[in-house]
TIPADREN-897719 format. One record per residue (C-alpha): x, y, z; residue in three letters; residue number from 0. Coordinates in pm, 1 decimal. Example, Ala and Ser with C-alpha at 12.3 -4.5 7.8 and 13.67 -1.06 7.14 Angstrom:
<recs>
[rec [1230.0, -450.0, 780.0], ALA, 0],
[rec [1367.0, -106.0, 714.0], SER, 1],
</recs>
This chain:
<recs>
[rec [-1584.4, 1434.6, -229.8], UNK, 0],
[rec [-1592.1, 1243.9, 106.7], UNK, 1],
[rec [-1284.4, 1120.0, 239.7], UNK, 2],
[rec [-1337.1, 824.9, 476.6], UNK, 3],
[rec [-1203.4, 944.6, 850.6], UNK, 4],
[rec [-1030.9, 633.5, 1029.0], UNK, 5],
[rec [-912.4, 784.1, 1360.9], UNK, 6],
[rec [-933.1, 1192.3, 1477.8], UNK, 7],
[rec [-815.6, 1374.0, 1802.9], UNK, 8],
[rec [-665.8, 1707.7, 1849.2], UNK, 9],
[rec [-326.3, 1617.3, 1727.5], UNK, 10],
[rec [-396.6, 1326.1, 1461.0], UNK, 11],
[rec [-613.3, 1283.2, 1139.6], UNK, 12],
[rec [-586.3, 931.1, 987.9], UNK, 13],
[rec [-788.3, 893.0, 666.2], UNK, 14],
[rec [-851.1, 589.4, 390.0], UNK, 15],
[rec [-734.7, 786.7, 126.5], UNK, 16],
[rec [-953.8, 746.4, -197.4], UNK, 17],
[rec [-720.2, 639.6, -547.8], UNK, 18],
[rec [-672.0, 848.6, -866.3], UNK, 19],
[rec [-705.1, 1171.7, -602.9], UNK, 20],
[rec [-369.7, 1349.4, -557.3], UNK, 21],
[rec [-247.0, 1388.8, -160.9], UNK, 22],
[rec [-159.5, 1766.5, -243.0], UNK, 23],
[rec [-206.0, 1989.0, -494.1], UNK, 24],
[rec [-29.1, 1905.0, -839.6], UNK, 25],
[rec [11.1, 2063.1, -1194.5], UNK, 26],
[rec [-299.1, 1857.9, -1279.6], UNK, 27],
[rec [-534.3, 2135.7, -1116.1], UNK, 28],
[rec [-709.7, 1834.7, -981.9], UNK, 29],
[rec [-881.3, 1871.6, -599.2], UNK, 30],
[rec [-646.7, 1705.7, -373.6], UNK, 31],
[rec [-645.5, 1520.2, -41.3], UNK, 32],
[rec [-539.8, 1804.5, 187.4], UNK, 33],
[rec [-753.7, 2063.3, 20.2], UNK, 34],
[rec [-1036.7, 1791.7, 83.9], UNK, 35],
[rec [-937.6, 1746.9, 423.6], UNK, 36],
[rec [-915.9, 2108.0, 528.3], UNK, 37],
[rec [-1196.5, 2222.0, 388.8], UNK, 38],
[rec [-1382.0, 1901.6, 579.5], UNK, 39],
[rec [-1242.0, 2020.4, 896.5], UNK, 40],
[rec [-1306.5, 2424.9, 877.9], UNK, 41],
[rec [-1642.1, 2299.4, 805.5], UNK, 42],
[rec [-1723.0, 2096.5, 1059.6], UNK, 43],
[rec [-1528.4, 2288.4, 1401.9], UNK, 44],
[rec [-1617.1, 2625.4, 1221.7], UNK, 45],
[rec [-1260.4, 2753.9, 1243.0], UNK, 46],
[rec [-1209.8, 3074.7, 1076.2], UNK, 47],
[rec [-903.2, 3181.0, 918.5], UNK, 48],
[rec [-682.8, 2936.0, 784.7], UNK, 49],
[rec [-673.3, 2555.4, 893.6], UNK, 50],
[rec [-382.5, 2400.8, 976.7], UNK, 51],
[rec [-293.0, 2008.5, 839.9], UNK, 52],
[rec [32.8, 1869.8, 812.9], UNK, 53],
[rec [162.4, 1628.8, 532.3], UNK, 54],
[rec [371.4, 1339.3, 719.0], UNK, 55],
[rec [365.2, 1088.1, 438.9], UNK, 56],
[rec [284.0, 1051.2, 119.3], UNK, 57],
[rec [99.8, 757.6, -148.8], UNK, 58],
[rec [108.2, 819.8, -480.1], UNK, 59],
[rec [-165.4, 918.6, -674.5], UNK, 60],
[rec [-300.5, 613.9, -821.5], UNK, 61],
[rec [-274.2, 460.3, -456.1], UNK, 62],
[rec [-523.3, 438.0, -212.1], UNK, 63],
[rec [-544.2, 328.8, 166.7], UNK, 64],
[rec [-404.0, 429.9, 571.8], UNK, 65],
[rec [-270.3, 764.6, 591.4], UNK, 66],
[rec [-187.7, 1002.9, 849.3], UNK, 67],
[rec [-183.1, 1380.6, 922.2], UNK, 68],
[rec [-118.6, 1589.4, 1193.4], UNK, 69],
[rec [-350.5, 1869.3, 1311.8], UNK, 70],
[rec [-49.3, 2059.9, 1516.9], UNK, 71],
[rec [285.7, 2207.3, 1422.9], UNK, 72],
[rec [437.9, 1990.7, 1689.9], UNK, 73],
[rec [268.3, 1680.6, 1631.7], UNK, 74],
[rec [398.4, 1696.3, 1282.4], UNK, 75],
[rec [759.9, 1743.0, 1407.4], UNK, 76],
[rec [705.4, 1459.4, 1568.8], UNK, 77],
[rec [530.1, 1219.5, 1367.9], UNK, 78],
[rec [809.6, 1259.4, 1072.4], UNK, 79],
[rec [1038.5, 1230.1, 1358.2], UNK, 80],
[rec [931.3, 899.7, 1405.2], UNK, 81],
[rec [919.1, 807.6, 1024.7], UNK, 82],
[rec [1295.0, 901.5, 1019.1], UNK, 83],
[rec [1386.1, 674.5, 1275.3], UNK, 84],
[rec [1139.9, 424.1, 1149.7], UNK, 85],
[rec [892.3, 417.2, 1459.0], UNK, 86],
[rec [635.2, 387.2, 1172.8], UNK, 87],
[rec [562.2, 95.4, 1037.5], UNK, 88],
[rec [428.2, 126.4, 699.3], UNK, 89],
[rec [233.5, -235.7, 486.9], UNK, 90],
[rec [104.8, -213.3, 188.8], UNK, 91],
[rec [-77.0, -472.8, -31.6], UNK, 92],
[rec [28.5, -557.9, -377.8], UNK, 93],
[rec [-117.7, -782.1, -685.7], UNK, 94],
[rec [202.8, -838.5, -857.6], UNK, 95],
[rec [237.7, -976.0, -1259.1], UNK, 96],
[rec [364.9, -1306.8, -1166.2], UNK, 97],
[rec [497.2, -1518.3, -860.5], UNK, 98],
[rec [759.5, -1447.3, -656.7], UNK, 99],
[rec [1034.4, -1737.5, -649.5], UNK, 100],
[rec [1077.5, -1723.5, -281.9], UNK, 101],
[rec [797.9, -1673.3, -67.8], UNK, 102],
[rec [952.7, -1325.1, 117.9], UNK, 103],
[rec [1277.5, -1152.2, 110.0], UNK, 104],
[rec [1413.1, -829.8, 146.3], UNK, 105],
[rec [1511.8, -603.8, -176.7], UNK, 106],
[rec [1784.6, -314.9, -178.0], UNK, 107],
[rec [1813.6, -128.2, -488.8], UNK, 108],
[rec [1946.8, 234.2, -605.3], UNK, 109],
[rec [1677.0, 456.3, -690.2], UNK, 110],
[rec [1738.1, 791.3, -910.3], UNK, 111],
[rec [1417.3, 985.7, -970.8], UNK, 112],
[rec [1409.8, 1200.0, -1298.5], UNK, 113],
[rec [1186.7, 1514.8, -1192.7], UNK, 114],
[rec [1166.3, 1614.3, -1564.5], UNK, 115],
[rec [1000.6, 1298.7, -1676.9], UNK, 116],
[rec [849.5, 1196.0, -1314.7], UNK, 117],
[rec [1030.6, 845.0, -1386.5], UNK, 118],
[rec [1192.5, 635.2, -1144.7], UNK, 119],
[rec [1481.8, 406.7, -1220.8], UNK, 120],
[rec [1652.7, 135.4, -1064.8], UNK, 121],
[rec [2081.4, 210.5, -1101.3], UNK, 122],
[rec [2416.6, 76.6, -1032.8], UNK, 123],
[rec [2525.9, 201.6, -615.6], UNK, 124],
[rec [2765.5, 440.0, -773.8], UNK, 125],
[rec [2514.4, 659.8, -962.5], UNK, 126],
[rec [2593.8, 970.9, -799.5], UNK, 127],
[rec [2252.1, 1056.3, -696.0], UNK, 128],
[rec [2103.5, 703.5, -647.3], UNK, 129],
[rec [1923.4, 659.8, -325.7], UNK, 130],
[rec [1916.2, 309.8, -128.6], UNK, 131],
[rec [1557.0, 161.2, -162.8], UNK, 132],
[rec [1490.2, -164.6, 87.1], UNK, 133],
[rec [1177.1, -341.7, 143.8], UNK, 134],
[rec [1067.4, -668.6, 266.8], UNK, 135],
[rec [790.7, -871.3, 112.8], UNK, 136],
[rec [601.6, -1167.8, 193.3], UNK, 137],
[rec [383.7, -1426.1, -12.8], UNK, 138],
[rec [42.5, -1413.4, 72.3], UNK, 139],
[rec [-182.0, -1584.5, -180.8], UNK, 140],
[rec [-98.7, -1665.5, -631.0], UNK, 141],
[rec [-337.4, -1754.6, -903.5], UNK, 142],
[rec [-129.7, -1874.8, -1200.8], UNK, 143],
[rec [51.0, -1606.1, -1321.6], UNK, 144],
[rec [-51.2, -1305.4, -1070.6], UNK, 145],
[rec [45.2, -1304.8, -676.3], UNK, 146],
[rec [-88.7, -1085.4, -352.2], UNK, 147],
[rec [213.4, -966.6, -114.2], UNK, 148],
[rec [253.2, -822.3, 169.2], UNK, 149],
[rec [520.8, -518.4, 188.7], UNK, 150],
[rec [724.3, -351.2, 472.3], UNK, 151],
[rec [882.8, -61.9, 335.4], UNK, 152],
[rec [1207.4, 22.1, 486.3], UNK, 153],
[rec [1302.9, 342.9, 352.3], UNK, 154],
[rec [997.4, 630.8, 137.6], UNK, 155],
[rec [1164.9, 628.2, -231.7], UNK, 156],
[rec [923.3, 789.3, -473.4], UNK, 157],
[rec [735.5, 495.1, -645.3], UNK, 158],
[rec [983.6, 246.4, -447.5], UNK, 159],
[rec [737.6, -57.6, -439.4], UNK, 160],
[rec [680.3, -4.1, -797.4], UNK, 161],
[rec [1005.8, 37.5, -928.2], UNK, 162],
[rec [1177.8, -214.7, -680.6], UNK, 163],
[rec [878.0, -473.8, -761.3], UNK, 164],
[rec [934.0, -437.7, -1141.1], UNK, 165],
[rec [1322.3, -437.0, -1159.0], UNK, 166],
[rec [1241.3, -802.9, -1002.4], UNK, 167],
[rec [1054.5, -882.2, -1300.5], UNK, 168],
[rec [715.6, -838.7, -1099.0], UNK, 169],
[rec [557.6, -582.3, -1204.5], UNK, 170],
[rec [226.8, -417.9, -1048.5], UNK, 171],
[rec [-77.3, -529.6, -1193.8], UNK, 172],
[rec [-205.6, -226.0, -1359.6], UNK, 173],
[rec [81.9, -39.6, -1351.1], UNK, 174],
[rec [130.1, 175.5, -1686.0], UNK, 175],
[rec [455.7, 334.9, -1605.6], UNK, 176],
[rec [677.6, 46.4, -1441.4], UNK, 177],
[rec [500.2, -201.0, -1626.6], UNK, 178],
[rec [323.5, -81.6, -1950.1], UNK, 179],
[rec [487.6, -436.1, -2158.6], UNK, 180],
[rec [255.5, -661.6, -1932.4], UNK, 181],
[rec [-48.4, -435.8, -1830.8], UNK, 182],
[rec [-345.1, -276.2, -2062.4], UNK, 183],
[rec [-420.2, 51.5, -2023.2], UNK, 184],
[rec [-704.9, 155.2, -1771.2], UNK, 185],
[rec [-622.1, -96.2, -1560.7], UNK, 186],
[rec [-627.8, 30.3, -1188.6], UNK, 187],
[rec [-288.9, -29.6, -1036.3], UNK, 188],
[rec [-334.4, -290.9, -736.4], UNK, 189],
[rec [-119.5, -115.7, -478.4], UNK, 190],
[rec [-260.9, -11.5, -93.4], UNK, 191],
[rec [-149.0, 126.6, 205.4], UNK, 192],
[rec [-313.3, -117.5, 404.2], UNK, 193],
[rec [-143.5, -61.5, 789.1], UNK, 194],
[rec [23.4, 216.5, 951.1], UNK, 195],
[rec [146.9, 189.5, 1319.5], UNK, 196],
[rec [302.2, 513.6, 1526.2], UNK, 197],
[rec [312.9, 644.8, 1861.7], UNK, 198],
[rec [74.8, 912.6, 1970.2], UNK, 199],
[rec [289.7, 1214.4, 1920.2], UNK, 200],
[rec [169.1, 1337.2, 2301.7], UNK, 201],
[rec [87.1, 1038.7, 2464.8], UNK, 202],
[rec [310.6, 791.3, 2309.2], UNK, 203],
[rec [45.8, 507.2, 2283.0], UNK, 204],
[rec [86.4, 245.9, 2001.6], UNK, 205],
[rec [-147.2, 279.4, 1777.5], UNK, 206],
[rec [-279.7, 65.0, 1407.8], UNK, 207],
[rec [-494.3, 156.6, 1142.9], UNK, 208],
[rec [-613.3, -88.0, 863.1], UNK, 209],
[rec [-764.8, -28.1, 566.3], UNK, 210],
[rec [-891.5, -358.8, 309.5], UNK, 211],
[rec [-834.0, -304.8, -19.7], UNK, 212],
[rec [-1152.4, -276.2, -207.5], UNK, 213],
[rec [-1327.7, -622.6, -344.8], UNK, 214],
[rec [-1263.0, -557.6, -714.5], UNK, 215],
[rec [-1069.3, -715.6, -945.7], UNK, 216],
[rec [-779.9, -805.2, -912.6], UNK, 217],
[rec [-851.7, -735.4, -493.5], UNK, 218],
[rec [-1140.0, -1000.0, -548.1], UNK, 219],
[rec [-973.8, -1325.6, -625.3], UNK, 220],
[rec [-753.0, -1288.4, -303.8], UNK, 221],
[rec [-964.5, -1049.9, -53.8], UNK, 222],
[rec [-1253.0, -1352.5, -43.3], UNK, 223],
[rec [-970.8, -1524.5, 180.0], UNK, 224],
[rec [-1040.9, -1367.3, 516.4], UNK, 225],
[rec [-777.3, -1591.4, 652.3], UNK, 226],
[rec [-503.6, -1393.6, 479.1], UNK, 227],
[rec [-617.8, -1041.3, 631.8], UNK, 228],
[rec [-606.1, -1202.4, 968.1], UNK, 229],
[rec [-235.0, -1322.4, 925.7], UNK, 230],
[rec [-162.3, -1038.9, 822.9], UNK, 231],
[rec [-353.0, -813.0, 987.3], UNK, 232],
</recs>
């Protein structure tokens, strides 16, 4: 498998990562992203030994778009530096089930993440190990009863746009596990990391990477509309 390469130096690695692939390996035995990417690499510079690649972020598996990795020990340190003090600015694109009533916002919830069942749920601000989610959305395009946004994510819950979008009552499209009651299965869930912004973690420059979500459906019926990609590009 060929993973798309966005950006490379000697300190950064920013891929379009592909959807249904895991970003590391998982009980699934399935070939993952950073296996994938390090393989790539020792490949190509001939490095022998071991290659180093460090995990900053993460998407989950059914996701696909921008992500980052760093190719040092220090640039890593750095980089989730930065995502701790949120220096990185993460957007996503989502096709939600339904319309949002206003056209953005910003959503807080609880999150508590069940590692047995790999479930996330939305809970009171008492549960003793709830987590603050926030987010902030925007209204970018609807067709009767579906909608594109655009999301800032504040804070990197496990499945937060999911589970945030679907205590709303919006559901991903596609989404079998926050939204099985209004989504068939084998539906691809319409969810992408489609900017990231950082600093160079040596030369501090501001830098963007895009990714467009691909032109299927439901991408199609809203990715036609260049005009929306350049707002909010």
């Amino acid at each position: 498998m060929k993973i798309p390469i966005l950006y490379e130096d000697n300190h950064l690695l920013v891929v379009e990562k592909p959807v249904n692939v895991p970003v590391q390996e998982d009980e699934s035995g399935d070939l993952d992203v950073l296996t994938i990417l390090k393989q790539d690499i020792k490949r190509r510079y001939q490095k022998p030994g071991k290659v180093y690649l460090g995990l900053v972020h993460r998407l989950d598996r059914p996701v696909g778009g921008v992500m980052v990795f760093a190719k040092t020990s220090k640039a890593a340190s750095r980089l989730s530096d930065q995502l701790r003090r949120g220096i990185i600015e993460r957007r996503y694109l989502a096709v939600l089930r339904g319309v949002p009533r206003k056209k953005q916002s910003t959503l807080q919830h609880y999150l508590y993440k069940s590692r047995q069942k790999n479930q996330v749920y939305s809970v009171k601000p008492n549960h003793p190990e709830g987590k603050v989610a926030s987010l902030d959305y925007q209204l970018l395009d609807s067709k009767i009863d579906q909608s594109l946004v655009s999301v800032r994510l504040h804070t990197g819950r496990s499945h937060q746009i999911r589970v945030q979008m679907a205590t709303e009552g919006l559901p991903l499209y596609g989404d079998q596990k926050y939204g099985s009651s209004m989504n068939k299965r084998g539906e691809q869930i319409a969810l992408w990391a489609h900017k990231l912004e950082l600093e160079h973690p040596t030369t501090k420059e501001k830098m963007q990477f895009t990714s467009e979500a691909p032109r299927v459906y439901p991408w199609e019926l809203y990715t036609t509309h260049d005009q929306v990609y350049k707002t909010y590009g």
